[in-house]
ZAFI-914843 format. One record per residue: x, y, z of N, C-alpha, C, O in turn; residue in one letter; residue number from 1. Coordinates in nm, 2 decimals, decimal comma, padded with zeros to 4 digits. Layout:
BEGIN
[[X; Y; Z]; [X; Y; Z]; [X; Y; Z]; [X; Y; Z]; A; NUM] ...
END
This chain:
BEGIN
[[13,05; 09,47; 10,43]; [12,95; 09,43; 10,53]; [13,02; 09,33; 10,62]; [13,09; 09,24; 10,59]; X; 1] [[12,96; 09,38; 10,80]; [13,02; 09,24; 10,87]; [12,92; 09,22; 10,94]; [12,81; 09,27; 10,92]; X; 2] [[12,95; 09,14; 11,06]; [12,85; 09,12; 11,19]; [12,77; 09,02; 11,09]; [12,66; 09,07; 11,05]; X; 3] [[12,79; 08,91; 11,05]; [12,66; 08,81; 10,98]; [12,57; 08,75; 11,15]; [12,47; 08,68; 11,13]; X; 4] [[12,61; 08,78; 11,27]; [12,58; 08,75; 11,35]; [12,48; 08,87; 11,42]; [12,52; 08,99; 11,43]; X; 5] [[12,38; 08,83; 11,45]; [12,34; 08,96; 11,60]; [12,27; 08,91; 11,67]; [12,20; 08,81; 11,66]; X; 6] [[12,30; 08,98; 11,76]; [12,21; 08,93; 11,87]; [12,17; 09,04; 11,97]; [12,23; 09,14; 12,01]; X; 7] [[12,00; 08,97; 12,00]; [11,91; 09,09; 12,07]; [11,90; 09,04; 12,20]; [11,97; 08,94; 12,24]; X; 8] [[11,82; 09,09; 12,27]; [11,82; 09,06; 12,41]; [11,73; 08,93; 12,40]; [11,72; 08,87; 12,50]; X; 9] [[11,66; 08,89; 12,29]; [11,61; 08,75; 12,35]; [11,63; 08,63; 12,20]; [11,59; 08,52; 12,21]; X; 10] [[11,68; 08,70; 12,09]; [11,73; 08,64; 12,00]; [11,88; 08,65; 11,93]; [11,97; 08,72; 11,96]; X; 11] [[11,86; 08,55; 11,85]; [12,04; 08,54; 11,74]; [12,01; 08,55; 11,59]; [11,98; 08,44; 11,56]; X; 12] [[12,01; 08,61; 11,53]; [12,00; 08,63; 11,37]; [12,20; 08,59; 11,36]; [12,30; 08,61; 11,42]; X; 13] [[12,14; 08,52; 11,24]; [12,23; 08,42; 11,20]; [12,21; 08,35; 11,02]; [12,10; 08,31; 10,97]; X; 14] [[12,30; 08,34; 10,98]; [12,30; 08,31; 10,83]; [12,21; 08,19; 10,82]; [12,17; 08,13; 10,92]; X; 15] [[12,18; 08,14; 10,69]; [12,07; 08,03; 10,71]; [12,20; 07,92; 10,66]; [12,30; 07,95; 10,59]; X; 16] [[12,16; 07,77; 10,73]; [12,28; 07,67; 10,71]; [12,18; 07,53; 10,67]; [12,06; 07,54; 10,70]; X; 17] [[12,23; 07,43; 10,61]; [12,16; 07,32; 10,55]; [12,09; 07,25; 10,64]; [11,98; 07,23; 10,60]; X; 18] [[12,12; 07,22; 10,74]; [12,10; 07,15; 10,86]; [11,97; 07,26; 10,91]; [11,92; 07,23; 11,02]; X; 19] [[11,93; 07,35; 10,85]; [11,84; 07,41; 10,89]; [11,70; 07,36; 10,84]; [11,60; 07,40; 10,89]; X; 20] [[11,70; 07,24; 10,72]; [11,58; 07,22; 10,67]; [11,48; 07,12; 10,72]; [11,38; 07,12; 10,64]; X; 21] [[11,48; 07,06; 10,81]; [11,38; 06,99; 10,88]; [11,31; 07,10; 10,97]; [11,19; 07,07; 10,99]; X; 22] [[11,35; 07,22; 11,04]; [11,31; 07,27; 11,10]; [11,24; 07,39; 11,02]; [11,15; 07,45; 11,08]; X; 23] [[11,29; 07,43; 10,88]; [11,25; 07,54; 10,78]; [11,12; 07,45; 10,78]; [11,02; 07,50; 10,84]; X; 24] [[11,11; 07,30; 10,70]; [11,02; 07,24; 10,67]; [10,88; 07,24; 10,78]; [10,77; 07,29; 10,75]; X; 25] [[10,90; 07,20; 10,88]; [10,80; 07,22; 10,98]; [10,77; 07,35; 10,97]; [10,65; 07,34; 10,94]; X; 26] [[10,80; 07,48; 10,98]; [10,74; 07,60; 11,03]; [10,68; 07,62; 10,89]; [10,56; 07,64; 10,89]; X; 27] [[10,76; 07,62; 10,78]; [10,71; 07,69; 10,68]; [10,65; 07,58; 10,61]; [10,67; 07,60; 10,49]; X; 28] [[10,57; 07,44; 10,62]; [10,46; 07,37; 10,62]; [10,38; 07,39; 10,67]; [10,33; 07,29; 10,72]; X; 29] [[10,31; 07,50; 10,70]; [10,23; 07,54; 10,74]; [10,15; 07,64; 10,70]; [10,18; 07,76; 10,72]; X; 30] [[10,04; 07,59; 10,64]; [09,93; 07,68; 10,52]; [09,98; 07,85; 10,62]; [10,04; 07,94; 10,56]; X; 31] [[09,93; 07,84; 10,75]; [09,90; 07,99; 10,79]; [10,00; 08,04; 10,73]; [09,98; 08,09; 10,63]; X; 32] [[10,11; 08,04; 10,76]; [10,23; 08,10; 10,74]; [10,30; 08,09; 10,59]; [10,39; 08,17; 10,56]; X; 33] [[10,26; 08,00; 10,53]; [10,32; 08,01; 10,37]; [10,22; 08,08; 10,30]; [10,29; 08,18; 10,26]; X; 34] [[10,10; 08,10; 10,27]; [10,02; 08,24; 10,28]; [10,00; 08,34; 10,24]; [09,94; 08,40; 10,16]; X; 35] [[10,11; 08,34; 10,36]; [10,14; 08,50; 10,35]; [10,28; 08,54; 10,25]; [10,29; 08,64; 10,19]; X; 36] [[10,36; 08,47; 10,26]; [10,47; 08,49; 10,21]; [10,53; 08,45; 10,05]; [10,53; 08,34; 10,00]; X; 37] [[10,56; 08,55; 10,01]; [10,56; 08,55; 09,80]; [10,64; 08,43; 09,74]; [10,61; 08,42; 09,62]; X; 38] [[10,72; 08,35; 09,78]; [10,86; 08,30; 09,76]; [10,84; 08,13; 09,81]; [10,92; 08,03; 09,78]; X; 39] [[10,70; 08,12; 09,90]; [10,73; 07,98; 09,96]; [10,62; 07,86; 09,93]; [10,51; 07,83; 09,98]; X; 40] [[10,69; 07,81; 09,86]; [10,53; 07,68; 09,78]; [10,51; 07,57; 09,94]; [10,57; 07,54; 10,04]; X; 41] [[10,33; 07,55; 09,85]; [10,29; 07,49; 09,97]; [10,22; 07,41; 09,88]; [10,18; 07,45; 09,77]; X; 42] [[10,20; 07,25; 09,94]; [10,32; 07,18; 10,05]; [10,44; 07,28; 10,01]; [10,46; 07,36; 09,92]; X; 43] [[10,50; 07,22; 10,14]; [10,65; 07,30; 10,12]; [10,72; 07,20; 10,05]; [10,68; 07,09; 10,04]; X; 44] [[10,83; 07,24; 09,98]; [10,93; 07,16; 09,89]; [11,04; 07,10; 09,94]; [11,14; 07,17; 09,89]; X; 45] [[11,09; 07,01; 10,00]; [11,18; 06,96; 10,06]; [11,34; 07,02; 09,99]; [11,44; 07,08; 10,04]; X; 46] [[11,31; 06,98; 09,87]; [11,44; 06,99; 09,74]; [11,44; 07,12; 09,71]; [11,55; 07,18; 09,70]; X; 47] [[11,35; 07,18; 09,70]; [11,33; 07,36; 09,70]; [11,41; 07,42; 09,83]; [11,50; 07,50; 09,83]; X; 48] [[11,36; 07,36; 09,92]; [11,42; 07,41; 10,08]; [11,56; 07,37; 10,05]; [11,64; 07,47; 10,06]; X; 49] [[11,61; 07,26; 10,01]; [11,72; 07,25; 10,02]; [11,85; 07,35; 09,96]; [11,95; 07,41; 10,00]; X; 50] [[11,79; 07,31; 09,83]; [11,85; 07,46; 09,73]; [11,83; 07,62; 09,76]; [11,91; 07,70; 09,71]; X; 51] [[11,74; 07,64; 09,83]; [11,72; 07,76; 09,88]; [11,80; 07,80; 09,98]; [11,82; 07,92; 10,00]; X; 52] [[11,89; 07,66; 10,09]; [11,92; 07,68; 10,18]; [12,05; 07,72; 10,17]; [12,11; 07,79; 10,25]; X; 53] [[12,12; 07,65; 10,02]; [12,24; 07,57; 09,99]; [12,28; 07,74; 09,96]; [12,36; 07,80; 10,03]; X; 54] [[12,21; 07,79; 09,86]; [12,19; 07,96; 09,79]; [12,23; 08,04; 09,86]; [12,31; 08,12; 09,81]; X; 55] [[12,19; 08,06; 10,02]; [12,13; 08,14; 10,08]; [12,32; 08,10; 10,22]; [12,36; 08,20; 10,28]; X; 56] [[12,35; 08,04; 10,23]; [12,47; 08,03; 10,30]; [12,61; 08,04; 10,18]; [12,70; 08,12; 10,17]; X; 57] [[12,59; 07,98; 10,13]; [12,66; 08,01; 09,97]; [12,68; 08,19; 09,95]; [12,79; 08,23; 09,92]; X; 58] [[12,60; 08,28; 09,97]; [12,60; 08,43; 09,94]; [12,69; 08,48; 10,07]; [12,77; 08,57; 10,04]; X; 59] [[12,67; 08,44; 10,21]; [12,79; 08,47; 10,27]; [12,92; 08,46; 10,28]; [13,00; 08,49; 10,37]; X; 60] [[12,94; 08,40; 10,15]; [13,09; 08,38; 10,11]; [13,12; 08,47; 10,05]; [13,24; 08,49; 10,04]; X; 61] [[13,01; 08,58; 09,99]; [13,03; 08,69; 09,85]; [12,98; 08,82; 09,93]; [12,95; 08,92; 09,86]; X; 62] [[12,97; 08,82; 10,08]; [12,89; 08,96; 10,12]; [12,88; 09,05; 09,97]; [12,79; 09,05; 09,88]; X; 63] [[12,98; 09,11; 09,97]; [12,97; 09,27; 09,89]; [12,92; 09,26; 09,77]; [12,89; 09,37; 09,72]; X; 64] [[12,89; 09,12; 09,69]; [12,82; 09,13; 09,58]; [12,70; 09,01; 09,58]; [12,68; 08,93; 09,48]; X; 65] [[12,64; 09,02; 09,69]; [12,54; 08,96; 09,68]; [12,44; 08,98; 09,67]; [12,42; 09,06; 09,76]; X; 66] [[12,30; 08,97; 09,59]; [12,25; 09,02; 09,54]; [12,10; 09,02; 09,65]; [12,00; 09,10; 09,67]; X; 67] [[12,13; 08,88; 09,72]; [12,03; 08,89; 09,89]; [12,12; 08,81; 09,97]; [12,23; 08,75; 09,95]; X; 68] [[12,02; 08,83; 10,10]; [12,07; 08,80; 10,26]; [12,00; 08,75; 10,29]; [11,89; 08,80; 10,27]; X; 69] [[12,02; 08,64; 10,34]; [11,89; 08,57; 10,47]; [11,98; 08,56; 10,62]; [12,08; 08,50; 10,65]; X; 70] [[11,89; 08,63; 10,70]; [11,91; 08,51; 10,88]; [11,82; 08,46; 10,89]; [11,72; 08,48; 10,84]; X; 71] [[11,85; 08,36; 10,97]; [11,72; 08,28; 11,05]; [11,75; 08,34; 11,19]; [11,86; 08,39; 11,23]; X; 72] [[11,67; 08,33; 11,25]; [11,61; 08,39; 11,33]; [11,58; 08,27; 11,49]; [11,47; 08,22; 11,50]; X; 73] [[11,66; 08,25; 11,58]; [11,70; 08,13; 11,66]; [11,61; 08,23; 11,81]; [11,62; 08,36; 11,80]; X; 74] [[11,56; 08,19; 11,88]; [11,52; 08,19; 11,98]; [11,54; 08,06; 12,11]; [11,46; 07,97; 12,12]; X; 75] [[11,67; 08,06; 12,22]; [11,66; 07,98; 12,31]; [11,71; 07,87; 12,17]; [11,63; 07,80; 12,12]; X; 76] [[11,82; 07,88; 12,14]; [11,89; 07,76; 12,02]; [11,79; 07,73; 11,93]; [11,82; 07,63; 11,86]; X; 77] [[11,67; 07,77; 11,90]; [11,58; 07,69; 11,85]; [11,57; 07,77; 11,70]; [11,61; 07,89; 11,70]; X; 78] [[11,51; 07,70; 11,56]; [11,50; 07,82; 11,46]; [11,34; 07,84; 11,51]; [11,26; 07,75; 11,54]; X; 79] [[11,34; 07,99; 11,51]; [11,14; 08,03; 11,44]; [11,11; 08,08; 11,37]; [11,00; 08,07; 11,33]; X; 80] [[11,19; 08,17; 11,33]; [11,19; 08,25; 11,20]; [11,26; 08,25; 11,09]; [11,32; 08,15; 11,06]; X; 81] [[11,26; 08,35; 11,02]; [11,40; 08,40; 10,93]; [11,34; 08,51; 10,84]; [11,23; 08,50; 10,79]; X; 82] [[11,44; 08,64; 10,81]; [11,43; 08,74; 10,73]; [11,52; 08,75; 10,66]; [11,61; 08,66; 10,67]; X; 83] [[11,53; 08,83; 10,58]; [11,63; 08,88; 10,42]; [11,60; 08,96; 10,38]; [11,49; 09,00; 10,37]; X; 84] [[11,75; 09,05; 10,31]; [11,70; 09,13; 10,26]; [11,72; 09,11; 10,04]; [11,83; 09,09; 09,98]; X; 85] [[11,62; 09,11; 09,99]; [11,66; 09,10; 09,87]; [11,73; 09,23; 09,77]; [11,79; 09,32; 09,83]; X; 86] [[11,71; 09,23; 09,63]; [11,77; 09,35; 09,57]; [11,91; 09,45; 09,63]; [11,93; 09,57; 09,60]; X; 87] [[11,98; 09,37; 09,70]; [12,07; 09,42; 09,78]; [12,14; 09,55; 09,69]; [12,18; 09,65; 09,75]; X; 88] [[12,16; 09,51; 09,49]; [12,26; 09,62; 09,48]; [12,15; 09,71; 09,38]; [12,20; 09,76; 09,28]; X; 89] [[12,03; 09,74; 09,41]; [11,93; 09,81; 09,40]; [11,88; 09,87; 09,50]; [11,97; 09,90; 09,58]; X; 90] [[11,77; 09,90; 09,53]; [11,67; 09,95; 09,68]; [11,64; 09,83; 09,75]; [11,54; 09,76; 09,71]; X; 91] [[11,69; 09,80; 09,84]; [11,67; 09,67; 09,91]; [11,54; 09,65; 09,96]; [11,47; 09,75; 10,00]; X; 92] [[11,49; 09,49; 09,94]; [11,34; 09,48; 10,04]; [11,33; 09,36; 10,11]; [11,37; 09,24; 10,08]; X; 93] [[11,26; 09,41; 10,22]; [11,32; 09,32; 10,35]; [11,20; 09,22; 10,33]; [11,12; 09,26; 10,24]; X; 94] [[11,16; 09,08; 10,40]; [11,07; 09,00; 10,34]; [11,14; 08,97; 10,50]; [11,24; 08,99; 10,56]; X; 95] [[10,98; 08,89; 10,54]; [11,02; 08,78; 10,73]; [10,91; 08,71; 10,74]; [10,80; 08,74; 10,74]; X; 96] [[10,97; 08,60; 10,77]; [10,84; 08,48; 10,81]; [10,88; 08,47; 10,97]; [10,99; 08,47; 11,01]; X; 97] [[10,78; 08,45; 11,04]; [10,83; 08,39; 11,18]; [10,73; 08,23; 11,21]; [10,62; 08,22; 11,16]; X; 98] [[10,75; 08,15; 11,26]; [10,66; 08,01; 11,29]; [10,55; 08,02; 11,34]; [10,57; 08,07; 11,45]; X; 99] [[10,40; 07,99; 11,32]; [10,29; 08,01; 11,40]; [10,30; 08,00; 11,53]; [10,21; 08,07; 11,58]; X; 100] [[10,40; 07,90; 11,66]; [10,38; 07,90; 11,78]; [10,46; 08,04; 11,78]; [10,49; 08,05; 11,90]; X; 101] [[10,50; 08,09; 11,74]; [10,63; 08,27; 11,80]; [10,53; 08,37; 11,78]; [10,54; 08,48; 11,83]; X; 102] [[10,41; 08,34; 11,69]; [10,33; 08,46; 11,68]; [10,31; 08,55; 11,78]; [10,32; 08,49; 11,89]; X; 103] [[10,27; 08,69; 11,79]; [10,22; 08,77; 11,92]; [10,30; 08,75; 12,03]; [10,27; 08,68; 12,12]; X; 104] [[10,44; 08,82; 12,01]; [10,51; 08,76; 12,11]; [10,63; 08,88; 12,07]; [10,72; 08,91; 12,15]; X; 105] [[10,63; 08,93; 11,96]; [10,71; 09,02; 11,96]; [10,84; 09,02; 11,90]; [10,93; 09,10; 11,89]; X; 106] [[10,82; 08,86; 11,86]; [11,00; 08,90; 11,82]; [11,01; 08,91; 11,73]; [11,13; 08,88; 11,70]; X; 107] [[10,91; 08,94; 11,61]; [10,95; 08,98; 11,48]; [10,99; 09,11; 11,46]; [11,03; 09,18; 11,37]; X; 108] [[10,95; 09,13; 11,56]; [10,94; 09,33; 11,59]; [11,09; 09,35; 11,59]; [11,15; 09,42; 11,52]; X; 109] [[11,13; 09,26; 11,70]; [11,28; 09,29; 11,78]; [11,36; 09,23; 11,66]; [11,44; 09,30; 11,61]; X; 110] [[11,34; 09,12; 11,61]; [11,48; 09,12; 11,47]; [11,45; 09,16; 11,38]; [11,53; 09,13; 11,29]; X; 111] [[11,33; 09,26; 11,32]; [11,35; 09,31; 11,20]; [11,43; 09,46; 11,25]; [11,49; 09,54; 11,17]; X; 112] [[11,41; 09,48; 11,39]; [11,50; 09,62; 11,42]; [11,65; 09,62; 11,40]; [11,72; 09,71; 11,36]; X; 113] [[11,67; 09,51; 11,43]; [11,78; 09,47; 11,43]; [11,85; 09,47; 11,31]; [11,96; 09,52; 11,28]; X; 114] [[11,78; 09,40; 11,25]; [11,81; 09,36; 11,11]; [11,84; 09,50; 11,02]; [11,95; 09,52; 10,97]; X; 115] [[11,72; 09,59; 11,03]; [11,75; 09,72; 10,96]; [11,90; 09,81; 11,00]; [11,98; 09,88; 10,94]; X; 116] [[11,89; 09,74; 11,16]; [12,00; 09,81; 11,21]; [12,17; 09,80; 11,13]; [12,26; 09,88; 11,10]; X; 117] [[12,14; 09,63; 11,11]; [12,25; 09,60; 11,11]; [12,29; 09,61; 10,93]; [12,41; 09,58; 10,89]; X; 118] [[12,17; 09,65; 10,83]; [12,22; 09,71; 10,70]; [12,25; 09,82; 10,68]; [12,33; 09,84; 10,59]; X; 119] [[12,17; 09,94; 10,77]; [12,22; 10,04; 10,78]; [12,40; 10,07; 10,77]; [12,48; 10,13; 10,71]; X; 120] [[12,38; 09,97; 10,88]; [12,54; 10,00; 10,99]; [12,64; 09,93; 10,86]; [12,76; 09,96; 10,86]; X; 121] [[12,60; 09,85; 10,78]; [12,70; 09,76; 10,75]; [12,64; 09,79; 10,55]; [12,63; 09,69; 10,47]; X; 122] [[12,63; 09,92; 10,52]; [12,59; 09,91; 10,35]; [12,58; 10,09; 10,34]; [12,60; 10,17; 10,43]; X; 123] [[12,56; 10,09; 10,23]; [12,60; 10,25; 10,18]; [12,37; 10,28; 10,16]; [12,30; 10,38; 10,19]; X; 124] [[12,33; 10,17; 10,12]; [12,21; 10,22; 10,13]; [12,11; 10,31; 10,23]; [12,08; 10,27; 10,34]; X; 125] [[12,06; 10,42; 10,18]; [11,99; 10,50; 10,24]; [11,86; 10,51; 10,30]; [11,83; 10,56; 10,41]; X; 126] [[11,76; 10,42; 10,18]; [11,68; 10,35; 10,20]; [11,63; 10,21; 10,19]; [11,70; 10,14; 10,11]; X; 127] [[11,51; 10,12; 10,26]; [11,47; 10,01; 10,29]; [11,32; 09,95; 10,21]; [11,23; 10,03; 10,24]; X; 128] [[11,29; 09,89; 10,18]; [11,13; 09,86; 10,10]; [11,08; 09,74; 10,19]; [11,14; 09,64; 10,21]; X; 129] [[10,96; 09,77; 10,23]; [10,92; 09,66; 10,24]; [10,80; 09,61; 10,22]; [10,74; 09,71; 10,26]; X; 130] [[10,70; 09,53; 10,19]; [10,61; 09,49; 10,11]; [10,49; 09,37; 10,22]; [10,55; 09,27; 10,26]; X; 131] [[10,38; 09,38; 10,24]; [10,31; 09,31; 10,34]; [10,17; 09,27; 10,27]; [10,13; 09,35; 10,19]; X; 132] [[10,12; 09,19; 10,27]; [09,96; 09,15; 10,17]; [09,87; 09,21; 10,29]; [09,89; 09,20; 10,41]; X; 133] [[09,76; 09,27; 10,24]; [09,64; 09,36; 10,32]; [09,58; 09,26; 10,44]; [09,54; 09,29; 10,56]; X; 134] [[09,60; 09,13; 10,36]; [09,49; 09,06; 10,44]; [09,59; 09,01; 10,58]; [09,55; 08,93; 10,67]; X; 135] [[09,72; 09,07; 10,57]; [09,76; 09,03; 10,67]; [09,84; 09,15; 10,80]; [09,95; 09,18; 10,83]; X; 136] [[09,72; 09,18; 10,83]; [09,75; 09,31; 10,94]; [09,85; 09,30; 11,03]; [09,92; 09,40; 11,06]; X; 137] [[09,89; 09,16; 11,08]; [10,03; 09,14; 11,20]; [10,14; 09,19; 11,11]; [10,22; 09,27; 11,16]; X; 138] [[10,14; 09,17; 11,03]; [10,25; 09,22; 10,93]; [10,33; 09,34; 10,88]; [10,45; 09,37; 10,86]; X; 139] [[10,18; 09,40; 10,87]; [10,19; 09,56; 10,84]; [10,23; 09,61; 11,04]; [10,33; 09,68; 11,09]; X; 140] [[10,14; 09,57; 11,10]; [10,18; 09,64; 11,24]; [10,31; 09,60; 11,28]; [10,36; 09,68; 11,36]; X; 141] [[10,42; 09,49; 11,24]; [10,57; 09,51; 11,26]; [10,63; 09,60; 11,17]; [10,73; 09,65; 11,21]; X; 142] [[10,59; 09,62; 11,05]; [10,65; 09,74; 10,98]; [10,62; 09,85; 11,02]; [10,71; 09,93; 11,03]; X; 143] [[10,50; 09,87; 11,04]; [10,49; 09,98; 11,14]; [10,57; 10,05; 11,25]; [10,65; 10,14; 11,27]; X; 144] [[10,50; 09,95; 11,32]; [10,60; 09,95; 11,45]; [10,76; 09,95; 11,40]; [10,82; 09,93; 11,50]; X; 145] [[10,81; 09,95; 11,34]; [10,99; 09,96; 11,33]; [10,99; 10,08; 11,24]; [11,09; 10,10; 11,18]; X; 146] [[10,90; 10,14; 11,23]; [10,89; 10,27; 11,14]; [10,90; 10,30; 10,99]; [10,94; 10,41; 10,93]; X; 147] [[10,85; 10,18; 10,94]; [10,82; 10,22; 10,77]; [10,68; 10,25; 10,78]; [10,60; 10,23; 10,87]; X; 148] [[10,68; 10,36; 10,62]; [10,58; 10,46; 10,62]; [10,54; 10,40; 10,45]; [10,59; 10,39; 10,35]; X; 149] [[10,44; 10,38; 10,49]; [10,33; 10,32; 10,38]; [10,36; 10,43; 10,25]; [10,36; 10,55; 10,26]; X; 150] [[10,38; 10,36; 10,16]; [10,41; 10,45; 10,02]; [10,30; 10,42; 09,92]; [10,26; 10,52; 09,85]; X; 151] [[10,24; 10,29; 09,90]; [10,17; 10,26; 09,82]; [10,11; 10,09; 09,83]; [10,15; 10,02; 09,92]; X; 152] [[10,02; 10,04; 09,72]; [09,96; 09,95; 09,67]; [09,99; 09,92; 09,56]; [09,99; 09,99; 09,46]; X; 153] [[10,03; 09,77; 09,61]; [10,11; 09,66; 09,48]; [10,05; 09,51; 09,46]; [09,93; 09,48; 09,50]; X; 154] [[10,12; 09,46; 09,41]; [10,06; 09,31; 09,39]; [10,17; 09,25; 09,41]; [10,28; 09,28; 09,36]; X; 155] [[10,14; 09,14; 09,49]; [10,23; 09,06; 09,58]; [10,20; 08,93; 09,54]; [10,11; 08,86; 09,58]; X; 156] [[10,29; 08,89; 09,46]; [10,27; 08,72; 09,39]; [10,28; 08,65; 09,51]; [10,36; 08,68; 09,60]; X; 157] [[10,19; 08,53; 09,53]; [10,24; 08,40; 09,63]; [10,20; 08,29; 09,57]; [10,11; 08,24; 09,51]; X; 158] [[10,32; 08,26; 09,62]; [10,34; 08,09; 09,52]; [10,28; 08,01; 09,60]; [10,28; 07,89; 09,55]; X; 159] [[10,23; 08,02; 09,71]; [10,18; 07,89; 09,78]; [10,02; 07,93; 09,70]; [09,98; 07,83; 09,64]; X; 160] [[09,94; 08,01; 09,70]; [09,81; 08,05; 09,63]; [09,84; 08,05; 09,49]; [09,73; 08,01; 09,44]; X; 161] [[09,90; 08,07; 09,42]; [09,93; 08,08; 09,29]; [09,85; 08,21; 09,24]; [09,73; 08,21; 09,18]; X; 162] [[09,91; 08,29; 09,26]; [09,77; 08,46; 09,25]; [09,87; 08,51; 09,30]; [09,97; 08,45; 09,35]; X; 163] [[09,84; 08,66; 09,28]; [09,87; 08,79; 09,30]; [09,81; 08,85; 09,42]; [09,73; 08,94; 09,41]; X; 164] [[09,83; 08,82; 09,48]; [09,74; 08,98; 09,57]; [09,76; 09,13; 09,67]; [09,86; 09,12; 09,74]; X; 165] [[09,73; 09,20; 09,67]; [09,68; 09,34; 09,72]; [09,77; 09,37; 09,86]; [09,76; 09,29; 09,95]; X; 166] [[09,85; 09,45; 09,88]; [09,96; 09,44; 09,96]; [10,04; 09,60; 09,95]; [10,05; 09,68; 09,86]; X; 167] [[10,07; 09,59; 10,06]; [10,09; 09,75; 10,10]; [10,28; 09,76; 10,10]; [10,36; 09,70; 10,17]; X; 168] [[10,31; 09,85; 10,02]; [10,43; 09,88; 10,00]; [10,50; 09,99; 10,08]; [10,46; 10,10; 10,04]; X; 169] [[10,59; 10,00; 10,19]; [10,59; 10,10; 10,28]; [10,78; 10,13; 10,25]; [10,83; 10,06; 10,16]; X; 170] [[10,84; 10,19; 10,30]; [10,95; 10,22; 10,29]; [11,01; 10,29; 10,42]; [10,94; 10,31; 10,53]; X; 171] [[11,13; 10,30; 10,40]; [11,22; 10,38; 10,54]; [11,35; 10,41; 10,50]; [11,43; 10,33; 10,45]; X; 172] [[11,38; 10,55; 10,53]; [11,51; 10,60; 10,51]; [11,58; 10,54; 10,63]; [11,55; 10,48; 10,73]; X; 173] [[11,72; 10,61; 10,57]; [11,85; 10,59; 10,71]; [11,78; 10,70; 10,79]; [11,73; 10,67; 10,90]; X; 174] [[11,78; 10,79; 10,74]; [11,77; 10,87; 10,87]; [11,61; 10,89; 10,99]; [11,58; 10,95; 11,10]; X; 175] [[11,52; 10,80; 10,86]; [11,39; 10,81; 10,96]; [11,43; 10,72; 11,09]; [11,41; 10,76; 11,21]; X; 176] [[11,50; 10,57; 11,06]; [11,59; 10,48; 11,15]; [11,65; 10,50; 11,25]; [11,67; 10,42; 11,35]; X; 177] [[11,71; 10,64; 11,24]; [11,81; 10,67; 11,31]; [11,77; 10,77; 11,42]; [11,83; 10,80; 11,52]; X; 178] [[11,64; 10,83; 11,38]; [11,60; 10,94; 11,44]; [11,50; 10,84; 11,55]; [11,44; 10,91; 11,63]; X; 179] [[11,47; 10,70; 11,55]; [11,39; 10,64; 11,60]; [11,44; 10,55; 11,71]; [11,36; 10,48; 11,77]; X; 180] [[11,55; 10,55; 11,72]; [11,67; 10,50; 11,80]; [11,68; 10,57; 11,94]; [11,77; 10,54; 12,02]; X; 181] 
END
């Protein structure tokens, strides 16, 4: 695997670095947005962030046997997002938070394309998973829109609710990707 960098016409996906956690902290302190997402305690965890951060740049030293990926997701030098892909030497599944002011604006659309782009191009994997909670339709409509095809209904732990809930499991081949290009 290479390219830990991309860049779209109005973003930079980029590995996550320590110095990233005051700004993780602000976006992902934010009930709306922690929520939705399986992995992120609310309040947010300072020391959690940290170690998550420390983890998560730490694995780009090991590309080929890593077991996930994160970018953050920079807009105009700034962070607002960040995606990953986990299960890397299984069926990989993509997971993305973006910050409440980036909402409806499109660019989760434009780096998860990207992003798919850039495991295709850079991994032997064929297929992609990805996983969205019901109650959160923006979610499903970027999976959508980048062309995963709903496979089923799962249960989606979130640690900021401490529950399980109801969440749509979709998928995507290499070559549905490629034919959408």
């Amino acid at each position: 695997m290479t390219a830990s960098v991309i860049r779209t016409g109005r973003l930079t996906l980029r590995p996550p670095v320590p110095d990233d956690l005051d700004r993780c902290a602000e976006l992902l302190g934010d009930y709306e947005v922690a929520k939705m997402l399986s992995r992120v305690p609310y309040p947010y965890d300072l020391e959690q962030g940290r170690q998550y951060l420390e983890r998560s740049a730490a694995r780009w030293e090991a590309v080929e046997t890593a077991d996930e990926l994160g970018f953050h997701v920079d807009h105009e030098g700034e962070l607002i997002g960040g995606l990953g892909f986990k299960k890397l030497q299984e069926t990989p599944e993509i997971g993305y938070w973006l910050g409440r002011p980036y909402w409806g604006r499109g660019f989760m659309s434009e780096a998860l394309t990207a992003a798919i782009g850039w495991v295709f191009e850079n991994t032997a994997h064929d297929l992609l998973a990805c996983e969205a909670m019901m109650e959160n339709p923006a979610s499903i409509k970027v999976m959508e829109k980048a062309g995963f095809r709903p496979v089923g209904e799962v249960g989606c732990a979130s640690v900021s609710r401490g529950e399980t809930l109801p969440a749509i499991r979709s998928e995507m081949t290499r070559t549905d990707f490629m034919r959408g290009l």
